[in-house]
C-alpha positions in Angstrom: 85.9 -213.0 243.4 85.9 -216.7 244.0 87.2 -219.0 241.2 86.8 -216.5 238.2 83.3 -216.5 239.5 81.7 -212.5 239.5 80.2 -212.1 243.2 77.0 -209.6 242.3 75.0 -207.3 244.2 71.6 -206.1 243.3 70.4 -203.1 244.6 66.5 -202.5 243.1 65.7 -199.1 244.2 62.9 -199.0 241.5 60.3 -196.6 243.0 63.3 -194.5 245.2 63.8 -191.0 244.7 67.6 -189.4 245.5 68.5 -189.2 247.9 67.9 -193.3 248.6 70.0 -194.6 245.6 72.8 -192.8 246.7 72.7 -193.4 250.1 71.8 -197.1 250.3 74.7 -197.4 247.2 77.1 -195.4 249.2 76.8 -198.4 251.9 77.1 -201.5 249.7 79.8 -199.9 248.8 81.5 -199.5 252.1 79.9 -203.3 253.1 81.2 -204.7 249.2 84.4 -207.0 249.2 87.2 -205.9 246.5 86.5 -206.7 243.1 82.4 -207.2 243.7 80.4 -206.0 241.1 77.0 -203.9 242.2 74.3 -203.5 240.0 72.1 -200.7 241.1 68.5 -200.5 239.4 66.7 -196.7 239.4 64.1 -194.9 238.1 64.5 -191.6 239.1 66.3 -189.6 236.1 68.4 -187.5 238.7 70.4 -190.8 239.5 71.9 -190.3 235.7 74.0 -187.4 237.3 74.6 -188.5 241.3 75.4 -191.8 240.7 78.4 -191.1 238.4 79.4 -188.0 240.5 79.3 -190.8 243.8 81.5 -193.2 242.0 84.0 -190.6 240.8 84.4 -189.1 244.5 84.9 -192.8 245.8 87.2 -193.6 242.8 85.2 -196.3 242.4 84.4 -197.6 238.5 81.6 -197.5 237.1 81.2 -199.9 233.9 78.2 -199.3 232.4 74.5 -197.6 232.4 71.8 -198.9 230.9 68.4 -197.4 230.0 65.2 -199.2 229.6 61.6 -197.7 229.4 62.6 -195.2 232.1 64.8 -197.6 234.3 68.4 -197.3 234.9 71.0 -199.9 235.4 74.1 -199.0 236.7 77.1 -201.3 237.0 79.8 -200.5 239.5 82.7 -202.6 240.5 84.0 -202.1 243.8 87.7 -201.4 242.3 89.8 -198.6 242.8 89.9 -196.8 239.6 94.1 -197.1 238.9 
């Protein structure tokens, strides 16, 4: 984060089926500087279960996951959960 300023990633996998989201997630991740939020956007309903499980193997946390006509927004800040 620069300046109190949020540094965001958008990942629109709209259209991907598992396992994409979780592999292109699993390497912004890795790529992702401390403290960079990533906000991944899905449609594919499995996504509500793998991309929670992904973030808890990674110890990663994962704010919030919004759901809107069949699209999912997940928001992940690359942060060691403490």
């Amino acid at each position: 984060m620069n300046n109190g300023h949020e540094s965001i990633v958008i990942l629109d996998l709209l259209g991907f089926y598992c396992p994409i989201p979780v592999h292109e997630l699993r390497t912004a991740i890795k790529t992702a500087k401390e403290g960079e939020v990533i906000k991944l956007l899905c449609d594919d309903p499995e996504t509500l279960h793998d991309i929670p499980a992904l973030c808890e193997r990674m110890g990663i946390i994962l704010k919030q996951i919004n759901e809107d006509a069949g699209e999912y927004t997940f928001t992940i800040i690359n942060t060691e959960i403490e």
